[in-house]
C-alpha positions as CSV (number, residue, x, y, z in Angstrom):
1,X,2.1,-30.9,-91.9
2,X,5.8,-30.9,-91.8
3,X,5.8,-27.2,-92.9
4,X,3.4,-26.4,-89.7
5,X,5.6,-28.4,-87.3
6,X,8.6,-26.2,-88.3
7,X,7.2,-23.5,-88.2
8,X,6.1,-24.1,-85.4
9,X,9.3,-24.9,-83.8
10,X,11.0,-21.7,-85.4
11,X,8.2,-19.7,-83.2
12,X,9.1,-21.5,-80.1
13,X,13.0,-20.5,-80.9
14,X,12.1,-17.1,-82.0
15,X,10.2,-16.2,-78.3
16,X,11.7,-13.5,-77.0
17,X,10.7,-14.3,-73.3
18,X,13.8,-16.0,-70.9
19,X,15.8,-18.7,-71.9
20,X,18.7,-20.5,-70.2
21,X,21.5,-20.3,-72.5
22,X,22.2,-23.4,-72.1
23,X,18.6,-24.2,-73.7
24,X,18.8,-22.2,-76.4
25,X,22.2,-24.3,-77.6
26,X,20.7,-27.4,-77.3
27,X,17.7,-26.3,-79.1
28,X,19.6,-24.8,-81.9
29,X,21.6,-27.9,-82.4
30,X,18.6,-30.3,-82.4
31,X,16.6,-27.9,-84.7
32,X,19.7,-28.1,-87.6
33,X,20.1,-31.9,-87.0
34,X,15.6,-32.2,-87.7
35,X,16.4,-29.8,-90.7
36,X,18.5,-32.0,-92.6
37,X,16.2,-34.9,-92.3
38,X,13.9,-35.9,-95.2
39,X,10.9,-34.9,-95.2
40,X,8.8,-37.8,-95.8
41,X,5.2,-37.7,-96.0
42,X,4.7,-39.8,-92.8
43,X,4.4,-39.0,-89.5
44,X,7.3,-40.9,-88.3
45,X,10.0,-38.1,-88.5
46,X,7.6,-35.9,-86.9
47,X,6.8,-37.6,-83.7
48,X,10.4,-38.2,-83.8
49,X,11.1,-34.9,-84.2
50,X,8.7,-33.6,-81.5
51,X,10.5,-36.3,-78.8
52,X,13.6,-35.4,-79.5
53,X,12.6,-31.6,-78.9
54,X,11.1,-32.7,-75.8
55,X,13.7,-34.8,-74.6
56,X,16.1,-31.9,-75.1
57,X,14.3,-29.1,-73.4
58,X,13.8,-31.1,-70.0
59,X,17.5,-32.5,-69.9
60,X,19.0,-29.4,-70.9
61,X,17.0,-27.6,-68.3
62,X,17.4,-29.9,-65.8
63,X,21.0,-29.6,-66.2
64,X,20.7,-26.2,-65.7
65,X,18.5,-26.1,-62.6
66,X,20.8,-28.5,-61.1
67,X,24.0,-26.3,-61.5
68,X,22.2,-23.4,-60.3
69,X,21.0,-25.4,-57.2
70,X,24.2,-25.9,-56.5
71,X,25.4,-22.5,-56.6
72,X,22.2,-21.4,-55.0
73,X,23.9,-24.1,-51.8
74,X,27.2,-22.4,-51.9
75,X,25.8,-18.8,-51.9
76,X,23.5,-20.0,-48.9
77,X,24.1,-16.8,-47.1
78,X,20.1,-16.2,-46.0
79,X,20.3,-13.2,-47.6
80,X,16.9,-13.2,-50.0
81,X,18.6,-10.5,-52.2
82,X,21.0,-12.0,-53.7
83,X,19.0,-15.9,-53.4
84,X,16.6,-14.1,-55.8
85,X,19.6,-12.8,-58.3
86,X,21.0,-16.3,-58.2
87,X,17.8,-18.1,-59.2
88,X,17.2,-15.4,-61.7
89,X,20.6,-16.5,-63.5
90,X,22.9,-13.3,-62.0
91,X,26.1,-15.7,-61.7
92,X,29.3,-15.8,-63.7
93,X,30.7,-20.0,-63.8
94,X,34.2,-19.7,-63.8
95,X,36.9,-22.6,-63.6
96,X,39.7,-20.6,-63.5
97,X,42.7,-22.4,-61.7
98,X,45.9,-21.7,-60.0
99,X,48.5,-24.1,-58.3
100,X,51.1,-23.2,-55.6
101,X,52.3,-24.6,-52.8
102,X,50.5,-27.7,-52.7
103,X,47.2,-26.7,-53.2
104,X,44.9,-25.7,-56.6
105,X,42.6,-23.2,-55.9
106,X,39.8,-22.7,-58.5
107,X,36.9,-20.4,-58.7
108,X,33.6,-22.0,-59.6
109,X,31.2,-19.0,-59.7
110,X,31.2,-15.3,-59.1
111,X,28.8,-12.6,-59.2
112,X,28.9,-9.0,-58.8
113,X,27.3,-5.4,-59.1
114,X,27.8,-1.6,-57.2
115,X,26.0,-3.2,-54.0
116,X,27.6,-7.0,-53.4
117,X,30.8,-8.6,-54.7
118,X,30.4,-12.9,-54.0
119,X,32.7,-15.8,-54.9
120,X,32.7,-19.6,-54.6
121,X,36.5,-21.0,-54.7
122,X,37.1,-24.7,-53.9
123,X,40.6,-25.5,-52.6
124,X,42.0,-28.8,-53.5
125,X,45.0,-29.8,-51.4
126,X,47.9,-32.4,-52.6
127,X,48.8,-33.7,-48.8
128,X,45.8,-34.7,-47.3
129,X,47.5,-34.3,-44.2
130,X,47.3,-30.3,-43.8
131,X,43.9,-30.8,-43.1
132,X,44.5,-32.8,-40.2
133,X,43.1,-31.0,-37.0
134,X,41.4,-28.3,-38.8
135,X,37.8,-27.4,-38.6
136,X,37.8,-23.8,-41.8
137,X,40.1,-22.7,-43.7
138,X,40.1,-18.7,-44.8
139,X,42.0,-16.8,-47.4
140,X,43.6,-13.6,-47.6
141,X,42.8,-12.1,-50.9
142,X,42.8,-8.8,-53.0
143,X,40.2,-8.2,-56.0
144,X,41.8,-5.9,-58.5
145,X,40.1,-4.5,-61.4
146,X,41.4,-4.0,-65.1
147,X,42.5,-1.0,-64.7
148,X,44.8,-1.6,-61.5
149,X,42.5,-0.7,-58.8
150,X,42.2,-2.5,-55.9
151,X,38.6,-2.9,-54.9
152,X,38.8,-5.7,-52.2
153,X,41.4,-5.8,-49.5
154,X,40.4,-9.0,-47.4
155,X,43.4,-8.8,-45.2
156,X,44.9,-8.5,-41.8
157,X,46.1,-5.8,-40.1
158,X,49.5,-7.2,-40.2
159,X,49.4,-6.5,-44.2
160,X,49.6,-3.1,-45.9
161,X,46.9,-1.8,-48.4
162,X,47.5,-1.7,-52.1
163,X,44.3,0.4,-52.7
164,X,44.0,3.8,-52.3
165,X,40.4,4.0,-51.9
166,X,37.9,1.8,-49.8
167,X,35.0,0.6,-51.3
168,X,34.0,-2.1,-49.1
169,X,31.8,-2.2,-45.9
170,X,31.8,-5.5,-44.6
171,X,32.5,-9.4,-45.4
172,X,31.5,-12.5,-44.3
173,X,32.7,-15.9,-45.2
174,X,32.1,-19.5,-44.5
175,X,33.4,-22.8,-45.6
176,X,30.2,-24.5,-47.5
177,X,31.8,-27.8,-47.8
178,X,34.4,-29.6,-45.7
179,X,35.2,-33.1,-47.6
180,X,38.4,-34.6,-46.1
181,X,38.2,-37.6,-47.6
182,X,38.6,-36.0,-51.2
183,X,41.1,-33.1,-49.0
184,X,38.8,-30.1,-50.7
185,X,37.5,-27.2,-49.2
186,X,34.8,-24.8,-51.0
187,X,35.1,-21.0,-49.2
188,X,32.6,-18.8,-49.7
189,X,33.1,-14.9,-49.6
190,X,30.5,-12.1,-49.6
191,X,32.0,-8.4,-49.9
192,X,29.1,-5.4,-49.5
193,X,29.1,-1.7,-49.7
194,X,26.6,0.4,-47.8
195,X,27.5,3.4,-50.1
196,X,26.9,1.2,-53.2
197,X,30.0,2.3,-54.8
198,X,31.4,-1.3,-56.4
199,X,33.1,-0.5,-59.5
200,X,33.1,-2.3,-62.9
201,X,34.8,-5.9,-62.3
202,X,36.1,-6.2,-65.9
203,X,38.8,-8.1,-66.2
204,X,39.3,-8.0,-62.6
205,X,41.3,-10.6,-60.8
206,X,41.4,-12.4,-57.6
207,X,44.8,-12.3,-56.0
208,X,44.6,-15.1,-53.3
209,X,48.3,-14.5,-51.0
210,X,47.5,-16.9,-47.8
211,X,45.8,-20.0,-47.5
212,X,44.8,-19.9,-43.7
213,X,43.8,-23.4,-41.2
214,X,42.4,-23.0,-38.0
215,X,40.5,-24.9,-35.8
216,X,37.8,-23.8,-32.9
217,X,38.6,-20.3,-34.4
218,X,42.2,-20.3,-33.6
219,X,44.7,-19.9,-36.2
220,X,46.9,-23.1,-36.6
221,X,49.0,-22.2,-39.5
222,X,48.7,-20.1,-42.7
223,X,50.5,-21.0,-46.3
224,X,51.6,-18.4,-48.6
225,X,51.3,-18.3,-51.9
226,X,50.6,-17.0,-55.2
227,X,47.1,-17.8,-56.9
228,X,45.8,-15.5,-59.6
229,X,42.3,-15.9,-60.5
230,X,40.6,-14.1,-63.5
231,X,36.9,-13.4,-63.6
232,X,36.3,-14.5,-66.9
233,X,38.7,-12.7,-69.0
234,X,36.5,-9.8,-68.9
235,X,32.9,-11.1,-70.0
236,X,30.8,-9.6,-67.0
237,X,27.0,-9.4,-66.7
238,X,25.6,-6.5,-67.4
239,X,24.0,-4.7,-64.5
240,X,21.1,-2.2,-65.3
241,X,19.4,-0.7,-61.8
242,X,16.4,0.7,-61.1
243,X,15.8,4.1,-59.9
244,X,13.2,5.2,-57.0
245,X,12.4,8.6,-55.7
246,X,10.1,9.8,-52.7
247,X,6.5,10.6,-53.4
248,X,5.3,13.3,-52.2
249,X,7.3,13.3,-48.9
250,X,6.5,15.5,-46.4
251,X,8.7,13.2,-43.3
252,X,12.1,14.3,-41.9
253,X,13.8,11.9,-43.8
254,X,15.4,13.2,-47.1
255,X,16.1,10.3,-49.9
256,X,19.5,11.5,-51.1
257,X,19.6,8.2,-53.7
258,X,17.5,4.8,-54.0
259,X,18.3,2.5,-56.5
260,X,17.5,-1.7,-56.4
261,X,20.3,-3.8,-58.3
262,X,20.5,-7.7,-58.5
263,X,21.6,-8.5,-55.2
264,X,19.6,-5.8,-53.0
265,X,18.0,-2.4,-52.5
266,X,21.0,0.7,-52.0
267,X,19.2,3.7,-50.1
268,X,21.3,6.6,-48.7
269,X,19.2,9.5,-46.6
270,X,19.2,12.0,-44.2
271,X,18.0,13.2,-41.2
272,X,18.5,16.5,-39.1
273,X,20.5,16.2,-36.0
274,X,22.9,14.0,-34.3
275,X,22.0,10.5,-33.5
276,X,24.5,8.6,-31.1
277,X,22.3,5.9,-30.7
278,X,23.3,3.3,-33.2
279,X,19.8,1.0,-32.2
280,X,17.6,4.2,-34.0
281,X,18.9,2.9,-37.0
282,X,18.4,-0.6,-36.2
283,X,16.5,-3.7,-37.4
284,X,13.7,-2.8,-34.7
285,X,13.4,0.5,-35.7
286,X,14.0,0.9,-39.4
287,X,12.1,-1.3,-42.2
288,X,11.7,-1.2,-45.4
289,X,8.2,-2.6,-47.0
290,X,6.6,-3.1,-50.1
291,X,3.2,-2.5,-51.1
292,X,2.0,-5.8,-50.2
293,X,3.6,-5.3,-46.8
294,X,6.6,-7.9,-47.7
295,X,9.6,-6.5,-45.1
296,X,13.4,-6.2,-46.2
297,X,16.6,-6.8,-44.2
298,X,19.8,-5.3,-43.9
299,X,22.8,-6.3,-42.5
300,X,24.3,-3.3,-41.2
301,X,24.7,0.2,-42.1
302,X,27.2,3.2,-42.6
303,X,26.9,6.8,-41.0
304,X,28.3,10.0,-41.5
305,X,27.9,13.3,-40.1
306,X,27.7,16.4,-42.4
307,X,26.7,19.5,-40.5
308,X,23.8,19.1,-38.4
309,X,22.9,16.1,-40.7
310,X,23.3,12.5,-39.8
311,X,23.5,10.5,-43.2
312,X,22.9,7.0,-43.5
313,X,23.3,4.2,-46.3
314,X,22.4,0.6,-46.2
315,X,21.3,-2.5,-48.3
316,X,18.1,-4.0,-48.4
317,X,17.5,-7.6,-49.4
318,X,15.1,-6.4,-52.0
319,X,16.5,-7.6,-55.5
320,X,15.6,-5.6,-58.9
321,X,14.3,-8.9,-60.3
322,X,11.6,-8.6,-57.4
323,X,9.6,-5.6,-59.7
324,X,8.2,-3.9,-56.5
325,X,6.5,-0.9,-57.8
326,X,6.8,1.2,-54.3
327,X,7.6,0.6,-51.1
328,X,7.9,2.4,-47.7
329,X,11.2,3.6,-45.8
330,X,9.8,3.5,-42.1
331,X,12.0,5.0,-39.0
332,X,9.9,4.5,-35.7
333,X,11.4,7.3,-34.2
334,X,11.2,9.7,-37.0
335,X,9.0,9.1,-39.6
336,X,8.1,7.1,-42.8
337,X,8.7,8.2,-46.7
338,X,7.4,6.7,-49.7
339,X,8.9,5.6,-52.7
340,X,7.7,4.9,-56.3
341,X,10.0,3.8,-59.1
């Protein structure tokens, strides 16, 4: 019977289905500690055995779903995309500190892939008092990859560009929690590119130069500073993405490249003519659905002109962890194109 029970257990550690790592650990340390104990011919160490199994798998994973639900709070965004990549385990945990100034500033999570670059960093501030009178705090902050390359420039005007190319659409931000009794601050960033062209983060870092205070959007003050913040010393997640192509289309809209990642659905197309009016390309007018008739957002969109050709590239908040099979790429005012994996 003892022989059954471990193999038994061995099968359950052998499963190739999804594990938390965090899991998998905890199971591997509990299945050495069962190994060494005698095997008597009782039950006792067997039951025992089996509860102490138990008893692991729930508190490991509810350890686990209780750090992501926090991260799923900080990345609160109500963007469905990257909520699904989240709760699917697409999230680097961090830690990584830096003090200047008065104030640590630490990231806690990060996640990243060719479509969508977001961070969690929670600012800790020695005088209570420079919180006084403020209602958000923002950073300005450069992401530079390992080789050099600035990929985010999340700066004023007032600031020159270290980057020679621009990779990044548009940003949004928010201040998830507020404590001023502890004087912390998390700040949330979101960085996107319609063309999908996010390079490789390894060994990037986050260079964090101003610590900004306002209050009823007007800027109080702003600390500078130096705060250096490596992504994990180069261990990223590996991104694999998922191809689509149109079936069979026959509609004025040509599919120059479709491809779903972790955080959302990257389309670029075309379409004869010139098209002033920004609204054609709107969320009235263009949707994307799935083969159950589930509808995608966006939150914006780039154009360009080549020729006679207007060309235009967005993200969907369809994640790659969603497995839709096809969907539909509908334009009211011009037409509607399949697409199949």
């Amino acid at each position: 019977m003892e022989d059954n029970f471990e193999k038994q257990l061995v099968n359950v550690l052998n499963r190739e289905k999804e594990m938390p790592s965090l899991v998998r650990s905890s199971l591997d340390s509990t299945y050495d500690r069962i190994r060494t104990l005698p095997k008597k011919k009782n039950r006792s160490v067997l039951k025992i055995a089996a509860v102490v199994c138990c008893i692991v798998i729930a508190g490991a994973l509810f350890s686990n779903e209780s750090v992501r639900a926090g991260i799923k709070r900080f990345f609160d965004f109500n963007d469905k995309g990257i909520e699904k990549a989240v709760d699917k385990g697409f999230i680097n945990e961090n830690g990584n500190s830096a003090y200047d100034n008065g104030i640590t500033v630490t990231l806690d999570s990060y996640f990243a892939d060719s479509n969508k670059i977001g961070f969690s960093i929670k600012l800790k501030f020695e005088d209570s008092k420079m919180l006084n009178g403020v209602d958000k705090v923002s950073l300005d902050y450069r992401i530079k990859d390992g080789d050099g390359e600035y990929v985010v420039e999340s700066i004023p005007d007032t600031k020159h560009l270290k980057g020679k190319n621009q990779y990044i659409s548009s940003a949004i931000e928010k201040n998830s929690e507020f404590d001023l009794k502890n004087s912390e601050v998390q700040y949330d960033g979101i960085n996107e590119s319609n063309y999908g062209y996010i390079p490789n983060l390894e060994n990037a870092v986050i260079e964090v130069e101003t610590v900004k205070f306002f209050k009823d959007n007007k800027m109080l003050k702003g600390i500078d500073g130096k705060w250096n913040l490596e992504l994990n010393e180069g261990k990223t997640i590996s991104v694999n993405s998922v191809e689509y192509k149109a079936k069979n289309n026959a509609s004025n809209i040509e599919i120059l490249s479709a491809k779903s990642s972790p955080t959302s659905f990257n389309i670029t197309f075309g379409v004869d003519g010139k098209y002033e009016d920004e609204n054609t390309f709107g969320e009235e007018n263009m949707k994307l659905i799935d083969e159950s008739g589930k509808e995608y957002k966006f939150n914006g969109y780039s154009m360009d002109l080549r020729g006679n050709k207007t060309i235009i590239s967005t993200n969907f908040s369809l994640s790659s962890y969603d497995n839709v099979g096809k969907l539909k790429l509908i334009i009211s005012s011009i037409g509607e194109v399949e697409l199949e994996k």
